[in-house]
Wavefront OBJ file of the C-alpha trace (Angstrom):
o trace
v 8.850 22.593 -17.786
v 6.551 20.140 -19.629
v 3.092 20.610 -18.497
v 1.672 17.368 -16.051
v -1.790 15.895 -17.186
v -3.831 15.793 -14.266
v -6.751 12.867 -14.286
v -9.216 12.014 -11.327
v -10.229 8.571 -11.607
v -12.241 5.913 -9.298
v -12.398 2.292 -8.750
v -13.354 -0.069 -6.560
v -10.163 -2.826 -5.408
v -9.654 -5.961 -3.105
v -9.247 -5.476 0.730
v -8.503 -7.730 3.368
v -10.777 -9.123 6.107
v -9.871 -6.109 8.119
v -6.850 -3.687 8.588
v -3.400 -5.832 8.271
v -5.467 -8.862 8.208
v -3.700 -11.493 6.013
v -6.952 -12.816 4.758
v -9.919 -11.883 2.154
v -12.519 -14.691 3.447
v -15.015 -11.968 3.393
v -14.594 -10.475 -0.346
v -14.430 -7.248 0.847
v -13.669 -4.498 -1.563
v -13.322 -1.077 -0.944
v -13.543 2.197 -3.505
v -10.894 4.732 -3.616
v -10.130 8.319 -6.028
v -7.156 8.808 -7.369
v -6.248 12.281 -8.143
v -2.746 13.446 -9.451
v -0.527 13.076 -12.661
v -1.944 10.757 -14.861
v 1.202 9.289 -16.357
v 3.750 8.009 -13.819
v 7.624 6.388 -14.547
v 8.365 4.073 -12.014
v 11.139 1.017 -11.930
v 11.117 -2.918 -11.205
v 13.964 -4.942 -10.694
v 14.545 -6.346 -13.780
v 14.928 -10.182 -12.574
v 12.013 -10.177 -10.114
v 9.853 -8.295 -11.531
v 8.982 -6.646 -7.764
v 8.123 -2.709 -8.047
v 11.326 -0.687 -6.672
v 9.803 1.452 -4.333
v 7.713 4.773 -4.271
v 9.953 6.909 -6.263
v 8.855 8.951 -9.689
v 8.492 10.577 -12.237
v 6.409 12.619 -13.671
v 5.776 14.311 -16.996
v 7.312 17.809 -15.409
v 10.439 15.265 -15.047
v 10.684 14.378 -18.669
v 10.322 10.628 -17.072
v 9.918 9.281 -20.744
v 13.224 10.212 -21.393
v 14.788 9.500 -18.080
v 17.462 6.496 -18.761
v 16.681 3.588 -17.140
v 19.537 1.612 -14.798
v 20.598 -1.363 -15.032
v 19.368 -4.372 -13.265
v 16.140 -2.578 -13.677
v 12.951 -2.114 -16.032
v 11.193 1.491 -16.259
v 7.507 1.161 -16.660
v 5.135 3.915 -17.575
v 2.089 3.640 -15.425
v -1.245 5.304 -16.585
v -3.076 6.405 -14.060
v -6.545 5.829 -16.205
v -5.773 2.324 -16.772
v -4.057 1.434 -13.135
v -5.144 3.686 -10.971
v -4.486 1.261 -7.948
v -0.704 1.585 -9.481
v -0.648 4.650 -9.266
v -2.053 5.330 -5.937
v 0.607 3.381 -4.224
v 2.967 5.127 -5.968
v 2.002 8.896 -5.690
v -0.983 10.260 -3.498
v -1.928 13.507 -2.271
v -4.125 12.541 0.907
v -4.247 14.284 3.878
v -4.815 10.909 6.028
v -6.068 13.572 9.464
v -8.889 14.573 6.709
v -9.957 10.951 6.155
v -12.854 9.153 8.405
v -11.412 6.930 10.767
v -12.604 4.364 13.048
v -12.617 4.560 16.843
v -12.270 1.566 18.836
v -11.948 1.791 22.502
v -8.953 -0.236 24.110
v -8.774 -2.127 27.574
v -6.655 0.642 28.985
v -9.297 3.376 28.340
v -7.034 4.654 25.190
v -8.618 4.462 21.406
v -6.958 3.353 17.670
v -8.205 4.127 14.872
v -7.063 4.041 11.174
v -8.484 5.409 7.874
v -11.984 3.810 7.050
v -12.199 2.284 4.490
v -8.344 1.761 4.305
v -6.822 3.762 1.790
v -4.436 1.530 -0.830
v -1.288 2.362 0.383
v -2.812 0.949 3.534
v -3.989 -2.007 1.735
v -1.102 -3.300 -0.187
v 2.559 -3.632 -0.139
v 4.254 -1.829 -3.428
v 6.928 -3.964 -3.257
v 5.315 -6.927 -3.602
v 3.396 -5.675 -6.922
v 5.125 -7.941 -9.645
v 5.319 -6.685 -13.279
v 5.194 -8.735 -15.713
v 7.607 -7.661 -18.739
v 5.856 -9.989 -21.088
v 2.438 -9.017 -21.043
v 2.760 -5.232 -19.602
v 0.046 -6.430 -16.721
v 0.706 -5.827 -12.676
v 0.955 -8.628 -10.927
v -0.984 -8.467 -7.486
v -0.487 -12.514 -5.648
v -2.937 -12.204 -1.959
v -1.854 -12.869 0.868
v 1.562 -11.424 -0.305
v 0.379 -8.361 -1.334
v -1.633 -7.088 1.494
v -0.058 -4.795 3.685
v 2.017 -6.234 6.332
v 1.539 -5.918 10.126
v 4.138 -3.567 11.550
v 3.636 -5.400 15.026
v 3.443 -8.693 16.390
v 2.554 -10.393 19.475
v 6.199 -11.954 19.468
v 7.766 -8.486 18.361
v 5.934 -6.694 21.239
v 6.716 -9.177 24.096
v 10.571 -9.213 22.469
v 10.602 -5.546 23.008
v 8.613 -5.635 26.458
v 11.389 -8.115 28.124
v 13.947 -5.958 26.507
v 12.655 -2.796 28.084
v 12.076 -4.510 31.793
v 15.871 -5.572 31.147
v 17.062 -2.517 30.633
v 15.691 -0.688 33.193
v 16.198 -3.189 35.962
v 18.433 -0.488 37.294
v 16.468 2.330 37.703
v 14.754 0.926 40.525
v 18.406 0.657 42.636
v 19.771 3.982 40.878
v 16.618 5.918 40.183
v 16.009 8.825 43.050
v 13.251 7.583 45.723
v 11.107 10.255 44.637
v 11.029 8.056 41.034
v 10.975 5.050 42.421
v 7.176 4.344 42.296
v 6.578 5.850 38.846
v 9.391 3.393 38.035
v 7.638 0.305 39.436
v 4.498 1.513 37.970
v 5.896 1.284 34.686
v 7.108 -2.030 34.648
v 4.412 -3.299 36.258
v 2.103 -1.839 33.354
v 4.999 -3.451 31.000
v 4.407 -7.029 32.286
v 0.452 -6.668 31.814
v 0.212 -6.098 28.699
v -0.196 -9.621 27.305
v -2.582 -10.300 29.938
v -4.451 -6.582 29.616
v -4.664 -6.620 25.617
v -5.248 -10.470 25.058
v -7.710 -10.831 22.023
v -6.706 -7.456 20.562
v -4.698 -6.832 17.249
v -0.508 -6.211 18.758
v -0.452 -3.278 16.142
v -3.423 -1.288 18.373
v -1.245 -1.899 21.321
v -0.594 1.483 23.040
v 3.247 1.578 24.783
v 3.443 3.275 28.005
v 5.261 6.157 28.583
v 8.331 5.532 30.971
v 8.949 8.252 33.762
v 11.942 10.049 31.841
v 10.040 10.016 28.885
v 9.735 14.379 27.900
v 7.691 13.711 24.679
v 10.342 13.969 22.552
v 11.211 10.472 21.453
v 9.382 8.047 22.175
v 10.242 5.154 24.143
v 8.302 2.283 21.732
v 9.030 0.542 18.401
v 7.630 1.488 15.395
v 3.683 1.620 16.652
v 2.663 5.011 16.453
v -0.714 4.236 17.104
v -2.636 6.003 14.465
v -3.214 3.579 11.538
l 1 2 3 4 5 6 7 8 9 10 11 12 13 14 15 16 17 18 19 20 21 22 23 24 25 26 27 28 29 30 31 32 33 34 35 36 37 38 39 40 41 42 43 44 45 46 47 48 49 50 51 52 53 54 55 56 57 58 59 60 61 62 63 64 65 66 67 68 69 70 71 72 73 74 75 76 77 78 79 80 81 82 83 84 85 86 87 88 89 90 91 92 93 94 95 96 97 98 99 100 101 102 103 104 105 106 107 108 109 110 111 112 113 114 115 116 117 118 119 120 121 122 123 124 125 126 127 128 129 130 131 132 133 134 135 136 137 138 139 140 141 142 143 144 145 146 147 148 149 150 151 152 153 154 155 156 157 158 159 160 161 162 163 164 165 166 167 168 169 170 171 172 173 174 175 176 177 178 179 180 181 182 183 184 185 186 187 188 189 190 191 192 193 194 195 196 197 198 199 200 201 202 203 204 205 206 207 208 209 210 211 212 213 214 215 216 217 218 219 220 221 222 223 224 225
């Protein structure tokens, strides 16, 4: 197996206003080090330009050689001269190690993500363009930034949903249920009220009474950054 140069590079990149935000109004940068292989094989759609996806490969994968499909362009990214590239591809964080910040919610409960954001955090792969002519990335802001994965419209969707569906528990659920069933809802239709001003993604969902900590009951908001 061919032997994978290993580099270690930082540099400093664009962040938005603050996590998710849409905006840069504030200039903010932030400084990140990239550790891993330093040459990486990754694929754009040939038409678009847009980055594929995640996916790899490495030296160990003979990724110079690896034949390229169609419909789509292989690039070989160098980790020395795009390390931002290459971070959003391939990483080897442990994101419980990083600092995070704490802020304290209306409900008593905290969120907190990595701080400063890591890239991967920061901006969406798939909306890196490359640029076939020139051999140059192609980051365009606000499309680039990472995208919320909640919304005030999203939440309340799934909220009225949820009080939907369980309309009837409270006629079929056993009386001994019945108030953790009302308590519930009742902490479903404040949330708009109870989180007004704050960010939908730091939203915490509340735990309905069958709920045994196996799957959670929420859409994709786990809560942790």
């Amino acid at each position: 197996m061919p032997e994978i140069t290993r580099i270690t590079k930082t540099f400093e990149y664009d962040m938005p206003d603050a996590y998710l935000y849409q905006t840069n109004a504030l200039n903010k940068k932030g400084t990140f080090t990239y550790q891993g292989p330093r040459y990486l094989w990754i694929f754009a759609d040939s038409d678009t330009g847009k980055i594929r996806g995640r996916f790899h490969y490495t030296e160990a994968d003979n990724g110079a050689d690896v034949p390229t499909p169609e419909g789509q362009i292989k690039i070989m990214v160098d980790a020395d001269v795009n390390p931002l590239i290459a971070s959003l591809v391939h990483n080897e964080i442990v994101y419980g190690d990083l600092p995070h910040t704490v802020e304290n919610l209306p409900d008593g409960s905290t969120y907190g993500h990595p701080d400063p954001q890591v890239p991967d955090h920061t901006v969406e792969l798939e909306e890196v363009v490359y640029n076939a002519q020139t051999g140059q990335f192609v980051l365009t802001y606000p499309t680039c930034w990472k995208k919320p994965h909640m919304t005030w419209e999203s939440l309340i969707a799934w909220r009225n949903q949820t009080l939907q569906s369980t309309d009837a528990k409270i006629k079929t659920c056993t009386p001994d249920k019945l108030e953790a069933w009302q308590e519930y809802r009742q902490k479903l239709r404040d949330l708009p009220a109870l989180f007004a001003g704050i960010d939908p993604w730091k939203v915490p969902f509340p735990n309905d009474p069958d709920w045994t900590g196996v799957n959670a009951p929420a859409p994709a908001n786990d809560n942790r950054g």
